[in-house]
N, C-alpha and C positions, 0 to 999 in steps of 0.2 A: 560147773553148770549141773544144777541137777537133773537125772535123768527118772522121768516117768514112763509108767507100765498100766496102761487100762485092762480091766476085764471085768467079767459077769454080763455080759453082753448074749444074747442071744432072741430064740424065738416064742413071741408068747401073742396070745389072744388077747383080741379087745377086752379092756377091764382090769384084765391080769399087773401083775408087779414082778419088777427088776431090780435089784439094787449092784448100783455099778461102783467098782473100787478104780480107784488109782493110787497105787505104790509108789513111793519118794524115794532115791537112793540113797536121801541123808535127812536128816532133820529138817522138817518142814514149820518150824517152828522160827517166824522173823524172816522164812522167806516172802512175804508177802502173799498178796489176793491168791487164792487157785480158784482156776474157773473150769467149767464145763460148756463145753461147744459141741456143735453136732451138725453136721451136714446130708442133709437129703439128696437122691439120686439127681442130678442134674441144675442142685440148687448149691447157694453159695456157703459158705460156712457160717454160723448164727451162734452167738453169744447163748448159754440156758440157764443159767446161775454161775453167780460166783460167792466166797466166802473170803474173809479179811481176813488174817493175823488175828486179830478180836472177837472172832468168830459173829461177826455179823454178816447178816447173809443177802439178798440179792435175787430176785428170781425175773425171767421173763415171763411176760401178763399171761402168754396161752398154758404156762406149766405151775402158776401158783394155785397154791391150795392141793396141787396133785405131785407134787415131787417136791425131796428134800436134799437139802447138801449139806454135809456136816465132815467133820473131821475128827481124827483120831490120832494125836501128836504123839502115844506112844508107839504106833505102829508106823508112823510117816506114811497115815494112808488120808487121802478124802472121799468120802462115800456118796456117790447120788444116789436117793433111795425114788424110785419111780412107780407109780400107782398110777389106776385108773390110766392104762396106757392107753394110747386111740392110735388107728393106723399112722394118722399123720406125724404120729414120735417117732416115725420111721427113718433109720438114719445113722451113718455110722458116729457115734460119740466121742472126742478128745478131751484130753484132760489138757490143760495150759496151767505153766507158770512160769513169771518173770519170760524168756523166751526159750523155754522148753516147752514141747510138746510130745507126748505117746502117740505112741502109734494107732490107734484107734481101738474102738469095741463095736460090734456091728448088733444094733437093735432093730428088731423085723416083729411088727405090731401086725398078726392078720388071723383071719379064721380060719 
């Protein structure tokens, strides 16, 4: 099973940009989808994009146009690059594959 490692999480102002990694402890290459999820303080867990094997990609309607998900199969990492962040992206972030999950990255979107 492989194990994943989020970070670049933290805190930024409205507008501002993040980009979040998640590390693979083996070749993420033909393991299938990785996604990005994210849970707000008292709300349920929510799918934010995900990327194929093929690198096709996938976004939920409130984060296109403003976040990207891409991959980097020499370094077994997947990168969410996040812009035009608004309070509401507020929320700790998981990285998912196949049924691994990290441990999260906590993003805090405020003035």
């Amino acid at each position: 099973q492989v194990q994943l490692v989020e970070s670049g999480g933290g805190l930024v102002q409205p507008g501002g940009s993040l980009r979040l990694s998640c590390a693979a402890s083996r070749s993420i290459l033909n393991i299938g989808s990785t996604y990005w999820y994210r849970q707000a303080p008292g709300q349920g867990r929510e799918w934010v994009a995900f990327i194929t094997n093929d690198g096709s990609t996938i976004y939920k309607d409130s984060v296109k146009g403003r976040f990207t998900i891409s991959r980097d199969n020499a370094k077994n990492t997947v990168y969410l690059q996040m812009n035009s962040l608004k309070p509401e992206d507020t929320a700790i972030y998981y990285c998912n594959s196949q049924t691994s999950w990290g441990q999260g990255t906590q993003v805090t979107v405020s003035s």
